[in-house]
N, C-alpha and C positions, 0 to 999 in steps of 0.2 A: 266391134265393140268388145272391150274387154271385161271380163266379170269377177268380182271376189266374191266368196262364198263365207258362212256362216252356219254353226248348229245350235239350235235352241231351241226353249220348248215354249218360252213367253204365256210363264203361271204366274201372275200376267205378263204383262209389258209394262215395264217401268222404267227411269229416269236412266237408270244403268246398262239397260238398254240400248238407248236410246244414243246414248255415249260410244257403246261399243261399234255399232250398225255407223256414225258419224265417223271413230275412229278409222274403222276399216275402209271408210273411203276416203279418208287422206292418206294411210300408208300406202294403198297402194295402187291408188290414182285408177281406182275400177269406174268403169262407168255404170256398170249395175252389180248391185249385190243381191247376190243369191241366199234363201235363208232355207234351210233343211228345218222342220218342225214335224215337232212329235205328234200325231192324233189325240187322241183322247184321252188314252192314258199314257205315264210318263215313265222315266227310267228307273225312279224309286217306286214305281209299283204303285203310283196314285194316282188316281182319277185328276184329268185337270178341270179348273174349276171354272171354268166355262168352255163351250166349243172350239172346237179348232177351226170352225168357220166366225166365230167370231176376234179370234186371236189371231187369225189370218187380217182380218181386218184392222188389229189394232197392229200389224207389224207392218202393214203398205202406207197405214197412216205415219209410225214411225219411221220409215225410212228404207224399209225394204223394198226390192223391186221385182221378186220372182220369192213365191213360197211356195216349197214342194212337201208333202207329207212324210213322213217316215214311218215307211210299214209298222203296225204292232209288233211285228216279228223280231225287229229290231230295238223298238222305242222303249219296250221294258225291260231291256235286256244288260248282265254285267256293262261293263263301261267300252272293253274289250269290242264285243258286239253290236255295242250301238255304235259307236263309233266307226268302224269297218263298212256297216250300213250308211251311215249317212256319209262319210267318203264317198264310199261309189256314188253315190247319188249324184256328188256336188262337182266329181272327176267326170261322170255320162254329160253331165249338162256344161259342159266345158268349162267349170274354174278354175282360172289359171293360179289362183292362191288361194289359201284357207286362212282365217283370222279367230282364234278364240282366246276368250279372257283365261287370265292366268292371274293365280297368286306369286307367281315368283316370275312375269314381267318380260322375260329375258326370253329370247327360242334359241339360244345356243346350249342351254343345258337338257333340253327336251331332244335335241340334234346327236349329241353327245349319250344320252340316255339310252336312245334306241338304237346307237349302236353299242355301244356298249352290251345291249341287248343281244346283238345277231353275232357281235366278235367273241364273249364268253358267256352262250347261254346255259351249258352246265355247272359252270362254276358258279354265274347265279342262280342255280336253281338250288344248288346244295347251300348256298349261303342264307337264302329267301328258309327254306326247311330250318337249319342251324336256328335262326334269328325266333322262326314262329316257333320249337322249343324252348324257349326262353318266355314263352306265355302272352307276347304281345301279339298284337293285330297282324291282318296282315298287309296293311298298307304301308304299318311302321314297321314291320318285315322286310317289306321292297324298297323301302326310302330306306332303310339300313343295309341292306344289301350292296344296294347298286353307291353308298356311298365308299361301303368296303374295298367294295372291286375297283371302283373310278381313282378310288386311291385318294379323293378331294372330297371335299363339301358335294352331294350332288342334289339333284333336283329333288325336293322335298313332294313325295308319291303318297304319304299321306293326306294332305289336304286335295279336296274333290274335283277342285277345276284344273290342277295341273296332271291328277291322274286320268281325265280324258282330254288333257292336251296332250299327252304322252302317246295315248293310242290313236287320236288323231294322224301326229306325225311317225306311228307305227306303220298305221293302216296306210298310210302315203307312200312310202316304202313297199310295205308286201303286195300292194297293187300296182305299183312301179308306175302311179300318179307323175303326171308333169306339174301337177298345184305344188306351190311354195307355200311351205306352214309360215304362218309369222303371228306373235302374240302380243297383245295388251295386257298389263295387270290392272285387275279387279279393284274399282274405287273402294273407299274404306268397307260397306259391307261386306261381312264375307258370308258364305254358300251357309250356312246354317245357324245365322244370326238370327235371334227372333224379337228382338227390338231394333229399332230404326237407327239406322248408324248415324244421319247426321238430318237435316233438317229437309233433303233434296234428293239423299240416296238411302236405299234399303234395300237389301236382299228380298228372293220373291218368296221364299218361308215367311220374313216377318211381317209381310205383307198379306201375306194370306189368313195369316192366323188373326191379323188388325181387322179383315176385313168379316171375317166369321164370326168376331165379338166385338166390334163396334159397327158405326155407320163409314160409308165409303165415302164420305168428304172430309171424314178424319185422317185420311190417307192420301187426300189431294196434292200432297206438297211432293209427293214422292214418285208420281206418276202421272205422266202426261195427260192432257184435258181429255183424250182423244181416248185412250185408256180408259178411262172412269165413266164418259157418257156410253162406252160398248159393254162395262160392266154393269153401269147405271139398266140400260137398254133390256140386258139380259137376264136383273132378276127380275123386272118389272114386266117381262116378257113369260119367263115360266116361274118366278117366285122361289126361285134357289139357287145358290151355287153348290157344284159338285165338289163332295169331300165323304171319305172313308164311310163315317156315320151312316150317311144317305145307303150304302149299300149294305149295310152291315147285316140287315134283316134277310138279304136275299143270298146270303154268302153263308148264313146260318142255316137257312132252309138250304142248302145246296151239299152244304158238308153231311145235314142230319140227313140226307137222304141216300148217303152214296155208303159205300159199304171201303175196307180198307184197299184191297184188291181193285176197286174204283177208280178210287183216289191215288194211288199209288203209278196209273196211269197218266195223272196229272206231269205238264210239264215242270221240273226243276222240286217233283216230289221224290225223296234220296234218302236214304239211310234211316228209317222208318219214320219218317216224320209223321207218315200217313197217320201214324197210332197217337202222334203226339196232337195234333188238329183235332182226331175227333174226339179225344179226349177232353180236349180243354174249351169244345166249343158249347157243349150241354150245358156249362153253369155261368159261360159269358154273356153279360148283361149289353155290353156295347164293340165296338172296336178295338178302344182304347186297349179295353181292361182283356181280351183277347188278346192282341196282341204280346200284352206284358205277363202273362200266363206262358204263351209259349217260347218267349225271347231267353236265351242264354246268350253264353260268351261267344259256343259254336255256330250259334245262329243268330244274325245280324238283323235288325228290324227292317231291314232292307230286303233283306233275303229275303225275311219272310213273307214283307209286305208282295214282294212279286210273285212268291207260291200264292197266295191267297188271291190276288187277283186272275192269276191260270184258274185256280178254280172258280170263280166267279163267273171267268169268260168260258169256262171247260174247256182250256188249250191244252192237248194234250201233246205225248212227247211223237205221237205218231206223226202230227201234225207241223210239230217244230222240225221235221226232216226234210222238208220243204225247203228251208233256208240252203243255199248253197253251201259248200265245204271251206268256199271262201270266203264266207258272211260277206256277201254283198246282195244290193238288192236287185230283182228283177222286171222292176220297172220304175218309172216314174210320174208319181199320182201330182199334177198342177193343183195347188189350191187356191191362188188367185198371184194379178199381176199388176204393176203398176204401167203408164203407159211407155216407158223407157222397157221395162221387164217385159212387154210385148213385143215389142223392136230385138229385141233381144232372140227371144225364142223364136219369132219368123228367119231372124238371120242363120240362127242355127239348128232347127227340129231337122233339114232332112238330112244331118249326118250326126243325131245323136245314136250312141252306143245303146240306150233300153229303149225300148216302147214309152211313148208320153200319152198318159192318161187326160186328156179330160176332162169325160166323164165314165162310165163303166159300162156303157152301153156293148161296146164291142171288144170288151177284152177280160179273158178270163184266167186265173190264176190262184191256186190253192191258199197263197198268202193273200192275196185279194179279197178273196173269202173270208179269211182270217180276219182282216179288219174290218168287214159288217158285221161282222157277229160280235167285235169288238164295241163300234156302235152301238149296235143293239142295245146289246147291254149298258154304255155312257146313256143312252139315253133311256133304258126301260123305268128309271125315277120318276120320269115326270110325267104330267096331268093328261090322260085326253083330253081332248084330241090331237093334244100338243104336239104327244107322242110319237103318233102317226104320221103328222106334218114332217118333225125332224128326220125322221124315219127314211122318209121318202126323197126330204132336204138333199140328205146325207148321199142317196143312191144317186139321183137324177143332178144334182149340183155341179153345173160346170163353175170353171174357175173365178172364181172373184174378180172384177177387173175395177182399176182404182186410178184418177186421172188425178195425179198429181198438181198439175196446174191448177186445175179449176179443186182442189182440193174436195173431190164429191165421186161416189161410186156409183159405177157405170150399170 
């Protein structure tokens, strides 16, 4: 059996999706596809807004046939490092190619990109400096850069989804993968649209935030049935979806209790920021208005949104040494399968490259670690005994398993 693989976090699963998971199995005629997905929390440092056991279920009803975890270690991490992680993931479980959306369509200039990278990476590093002297970003630093060097138009490193299509087919390369990168471009929404692009497609920003301030049938047209009844299911189960807010009170008590020398152990806490957090967190009344207290030019709400959830989770930098020197991962956690995706992994578990979880009964690992505590925390919001349940959901939960024919979970 052959396999195409896929990275995603599916905050939720929607039509675009749905598309993409459809396209990858016509270009490249795989008979199962593989989906790497983020846990709990995601690469912008945000809580997702429901389980990844529940998004696991909305990605085998979509179209996937194998969904594997992506450590915490990886999942909040620059684009660089998440990327690298769920590679490895997708290269252990043997996919022979990789498919991710793109704004610019094409995988000859992402091909062209990275090398470019490895043929003059001084020249672009002094160009990348040059360009961030001139006060701009630094994405439009690297897109100006690498278009300097290539001598052409080159691959546009500003916008979000070609910059980890980039490291995708980096991480291909520096782990001397036999997977074939190959891209789709991105239907009309794009990655930080927050109103609905067309009547069918939306990005999962403008969806989330539809979903936080209206009702979820006003969002029907944009997301499959299948979607909306595991959303439906979810609040009507513990009575909320996870977002920033929901945590804010416990990231307040977390900061007011730690001293700077504390905090300053925190992972991705640099260049005193420690003093700039606990300054600004005394007269914050919410998230929001937190976050926009401590955000400059030097510091991106991105950045900072992932320092803040280190400190929320207390990942600290001792901990983050864990990760290998190659950012890959060291193992891989099953979170559920379709019945093709089973046929799948019987044909190939006894010569995969990491350890296959699962469940965690008999395997233990510092980063393993790392993402109960991750949970913990995704879940210590909600209600007993709820709590508990998920808790323990989360510990003891083997893989999901999803029979596509009879269209009903096993």
């Amino acid at each position: 059996m052959k396999a195409a693989g896929v990275v995603v976090e599916y905050n939720p699963f929607h039509n675009g999706h749905a598309y993409h998971l459809q396209e990858t199995k016509n270009i490249t005629d795989a008979d199962a596809v593989i989906a790497v997905m983020s846990g709990s929390f995601l690469q912008r440092g945000e809580p997702a807004l429901v389980s990844k056991w529940a998004r696991t279920k909305m990605a085998l009803e979509g179209g996937a046939d194998i969904v594997a975890e992506l450590p915490y270690a990886f999942s909040t991490q620059k684009a660089k490092t998440f990327a690298s992680g769920a590679v490895s993931i997708l290269d252990a479980l043997g996919a022979e190619e990789i498919c991710f959306g793109s704004e610019n369509g094409k995988i000859e200039p992402f091909l062209s990109a990275v090398h470019t990278q490895n043929e003059c990476r001084q020249t672009l590093n002094e160009a990348i400096k040059k360009h961030l002297k001139e006060g701009v970003s630094y994405p439009k630093a690297l897109s100006a850069a690498y278009t300097e060097i290539a001598g052409f138009e080159a691959l546009d490193l500003s916008q979000p989804n070609n910059i980890l299509g980039f490291h995708y087919t980096e991480a291909i390369v520096q782990q001397n993968s036999r997977m074939i990168p190959k891209t789709i471009q991105r239907l009309s929404a794009q990655y930080h649209d927050e109103a609905f692009a067309t009547a069918s497609i939306a990005s999962a920003t403008s969806i989330r935030k539809h979903i936080q301030s209206n009702s979820l049938e006003t969002a029907s047209g944009v997301m499959p049935s299948s979607t909306l009844r595991h959303l439906h299911d979810y609040h009507c189960t513990y009575g909320l979806f996870h977002g920033w807010e929901k945590y804010f009170s416990l990231l307040k008590y977390k900061l007011l209790t730690m001293s700077p020398a504390e905090l300053k152990q925190i992972y991705e806490t640099e260049e005193g920021l420690e003093h700039r957090l606990l300054s600004s967190i005394k007269s914050a009344e919410s998230f929001k208005t937190f976050m926009e207290s401590i955000k400059t030019k030097r510091y991106t709400w991105t950045r900072l949104q992932r320092l803040c959830l280190h400190v929320l989770t207390h990942t600290t930098k001792e901990q983050m040494k864990h990760v290998p020197k190659e950012e890959t991962a060291p193992y891989i956690r099953l979170l559920g399968m379709s019945k093709r995706g089973q046929a799948y992994i019987s044909q190939r578990k006894k010569n995969l490259s990491l350890p296959l979880l699962s469940n965690n009964k008999s395997f233990n690992h510092p980063l393993l670690q790392l993402d109960h505590k991750a949970s913990a925390v995704y879940f210590s919001i909600l209600p007993e005994p709820l709590r508990s349940l998920a808790l323990k959901e989360n510990y003891i939960q083997h893989p999901i398993r999803y029979d596509e024919d009879q269209e009903l979970f096993l």
